[in-house]
C-alpha positions, 0 to 999 in steps of 0.5 A: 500500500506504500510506494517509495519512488526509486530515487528516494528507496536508493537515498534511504537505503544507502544513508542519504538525505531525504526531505519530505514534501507535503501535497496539500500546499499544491491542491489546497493551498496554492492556485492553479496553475502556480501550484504545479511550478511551485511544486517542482520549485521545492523540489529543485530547492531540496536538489540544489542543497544535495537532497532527495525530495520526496513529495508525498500523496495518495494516487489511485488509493497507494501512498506515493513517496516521492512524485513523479512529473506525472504525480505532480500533475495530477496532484495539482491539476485535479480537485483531490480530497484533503487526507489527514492521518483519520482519512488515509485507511478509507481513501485507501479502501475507496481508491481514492487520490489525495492530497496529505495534510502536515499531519499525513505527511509527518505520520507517512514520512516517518513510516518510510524512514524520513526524518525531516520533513518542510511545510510551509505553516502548521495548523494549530488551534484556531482562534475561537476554539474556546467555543469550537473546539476546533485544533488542527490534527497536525498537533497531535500527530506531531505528539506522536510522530519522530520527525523534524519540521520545518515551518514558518510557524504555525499559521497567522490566521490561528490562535498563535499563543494557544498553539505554543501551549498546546504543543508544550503540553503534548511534548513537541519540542520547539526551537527558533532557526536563527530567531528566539521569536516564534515566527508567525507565517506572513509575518517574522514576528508572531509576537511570542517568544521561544525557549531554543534558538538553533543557529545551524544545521548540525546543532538540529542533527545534535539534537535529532541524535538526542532525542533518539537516545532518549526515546523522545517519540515527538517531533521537533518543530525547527520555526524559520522566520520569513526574512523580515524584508519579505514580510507582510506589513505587521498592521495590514496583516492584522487588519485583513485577517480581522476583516477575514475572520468576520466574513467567514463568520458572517458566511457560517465558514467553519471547520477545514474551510476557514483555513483555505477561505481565510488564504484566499480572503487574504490572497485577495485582499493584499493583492496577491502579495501574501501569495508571493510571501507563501511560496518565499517561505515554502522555499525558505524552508525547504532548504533548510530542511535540505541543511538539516538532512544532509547534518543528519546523513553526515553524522550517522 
């Protein structure tokens, strides 16, 4: 039910460096056309740092490791379903073509024998939880899941406090690449500290190592700033993720949907700039990750 693409069965086998690659920022989190030159822009950034990517999906009901060309079509060219960890076994069974959440991506990822792993943005837990209820899976799956993520923070549109106190509570480790602040997606700044700061890849691979022979099960979530320059202006940002936030309230938008309807309010509302600052840092991150694997090939 798992298949691991030759290239990335070669590299694992033989020590390399492999970086996984979720399918859901293709599918889900970018427009079309875009998003297939986005896609094969992170690959070719995990290339250029001497790794493997491997771009993870669930094609005719198999789980693909590592996408061919034609994979990648058809992850961006079709409306596929949104798989999170829950949904793999029943997209499976019917067949199905997905594209994998953070969470799915991490837990499969894992599986395979990838440890590292660059996202854009976490899910989290959303801003009116309190009443809702509602926290993204990628939390837990990362409680439970040996891996190291690199993001640009968890997303803006969520409850940025609440998301850092929950993963403390569930044992993820959290370390600032090159920052004591938690970055906040669009913007560099999310307005909360951070405990660990990690200043190069080897020091990410010490602590890999670590946690190994510690027993540590969790991930470690590595948080790389969006280069302040390249930033969102910290007040329009506020102002149109509040005017955001009333829409979908307005519009009864609840549950997975505000997060791709909030993208988009936002994708709208600073004409297109906040599309440009996504893919900036999806890049950014993806070579990071590529530093960390080739740290973590060297020293095994």
């Amino acid at each position: 039910m798992v298949r691991l693409s030759e290239e990335v069965r070669e590299a694992l086998s033989g020590g390399g460096a492999v970086v996984a690659l979720e399918s859901t920022i293709i599918a889900h989190g970018l427009p079309r056309p875009r998003n297939l030159a986005v896609a094969r822009e992170l690959e070719a950034e995990v290339r250029s740092a001497g790794a493997v990517p491997a771009t993870i999906a669930v094609l005719d009901g198999e789980v693909r490791v590592g996408l061919d060309d034609d994979g990648l079509r058809r992850i961006a060219g079709a409306d596929v379903v949104k798989l999170s960890v829950r949904d793999l076994p029943l997209a499976m069974a019917h067949r199905s073509d997905g594209a994998t959440t953070v969470a799915a991506t991490a837990h499969l990822a894992a599986g395979a024998g990838i440890r590292v792993f660059a996202t854009g943005g976490l899910g989290g837990v959303h801003r009116d939880a309190r009443e809702s209820w509602d926290e993204s899976a990628d939390l837990l799956a990362l409680a439970r899941t040996p891996i190291t993520v690199v993001a640009a923070g968890v997303k803006s549109i969520l409850d940025v406090g609440a998301t850092l106190e929950r993963l403390e509570t569930l044992g993820v480790s959290v370390a600032g690449w090159r920052t004591s602040r938690f970055p906040g997606f669009y913007v560099s700044d999310g307005g909360f500290d951070v405990e660990w700061r990690v200043d190069d890849a080897g020091e990410v691979a010490a602590a890999m190592r670590a946690a190994d022979a510690l027993g540590v099960s969790s991930a470690l979530l590595v948080a790389n700033p969006i280069d302040p320059e390249q930033q969102l202006d910290p007040a329009e940002h506020e102002r149109v993720l509040a005017e955001g936030l009333t829409r979908a309230r307005s519009e009864g938008i609840t549950g997975k949907a505000v997060t791709p309807f909030l993208l988009d309010h936002l994708q709208r509302a600073t004409q297109g700039r906040s599309l440009v600052i996504n893919i900036a840092l999806a890049r950014a991150n993806a070579a990071v990750a590529a530093a960390i694997a080739n740290a973590w090939g060297a020293g095994r």
